[in-house]
C-alpha positions, -999 to +999 in steps of 0.1 A: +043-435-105+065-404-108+081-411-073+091-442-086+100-430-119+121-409-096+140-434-076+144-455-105+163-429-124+143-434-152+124-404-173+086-403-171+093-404-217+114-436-213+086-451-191+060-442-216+075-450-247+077-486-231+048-487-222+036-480-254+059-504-267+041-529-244+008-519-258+014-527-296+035-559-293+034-570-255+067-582-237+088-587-270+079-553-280+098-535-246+132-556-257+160-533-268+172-538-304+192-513-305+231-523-319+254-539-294+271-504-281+307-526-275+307-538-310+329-514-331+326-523-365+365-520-378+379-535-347+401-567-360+387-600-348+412-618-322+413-649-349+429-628-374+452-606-346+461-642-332+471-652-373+490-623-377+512-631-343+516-671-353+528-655-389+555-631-370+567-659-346+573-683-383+592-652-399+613-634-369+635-618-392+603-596-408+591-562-400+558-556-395+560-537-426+567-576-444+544-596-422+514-574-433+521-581-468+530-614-463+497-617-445+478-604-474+491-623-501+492-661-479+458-658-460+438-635-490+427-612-459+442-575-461+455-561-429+474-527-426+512-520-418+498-500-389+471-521-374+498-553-379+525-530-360+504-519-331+491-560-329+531-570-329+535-540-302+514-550-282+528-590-280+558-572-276+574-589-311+588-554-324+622-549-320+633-515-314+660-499-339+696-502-337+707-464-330+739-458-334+751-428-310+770-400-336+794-380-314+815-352-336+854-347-334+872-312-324+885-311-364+870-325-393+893-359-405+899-348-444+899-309-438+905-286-469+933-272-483+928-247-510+896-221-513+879-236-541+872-269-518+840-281-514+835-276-473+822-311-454+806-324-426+822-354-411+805-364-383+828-392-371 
């Protein structure tokens, strides 16, 4: 038996436990009841992920930010700004910011004058 055990990869505890399991309750007893190990319990269901993109494709013009609470108050079902961001990211329906490249001048545009002049930053 432990040479089996062995090969099997399975510890000479495991193999008793079952077959103590065995004992009390016969073959129903040795099936595992343990919680599904894949199941995480806060991981949003694809229903509702594929509810929150068909609500983003009916409002392009909406952040994430507005489709979250737009998904709250329509479907009664609360979903964060973060989770509905990284479910729009992932679809590839975010649209990246605008940046607008700053570059500054040699001299400020409205320089100062006197000494009692407030000093400024232009940037343009």
């Amino acid at each position: 038996m432990k040479r089996t055990l062995d090969e099997l990869n399975v510890p000479r505890s495991t193999f008793y436990r079952w077959y103590r399991q065995y004992q009390e309750d016969g073959p129903d007893g040795v099936i595992d009841h343990r919680p599904n190990p894949r199941q995480i319990w806060n991981r949003i269901p694809p229903e509702v992920r594929q509810q929150v993109v068909d609500l983003a494709l009916e409002h392009p013009d909406r952040s994430p930010r507005q489709i979250a609470w737009l998904f709250t108050d329509e479907k009664g079902h609360f979903i964060s700004e973060s989770s509905t961001y990284r479910i729009l990211k992932g679809y590839d329906l975010v649209e990246s910011p605008a940046f607008t490249v700053v570059s500054a001048a040699d001299a400020f545009k409205h320089p100062t004058h006197r000494i009692n002049e407030l000093w400024q930053t232009d940037f343009t």
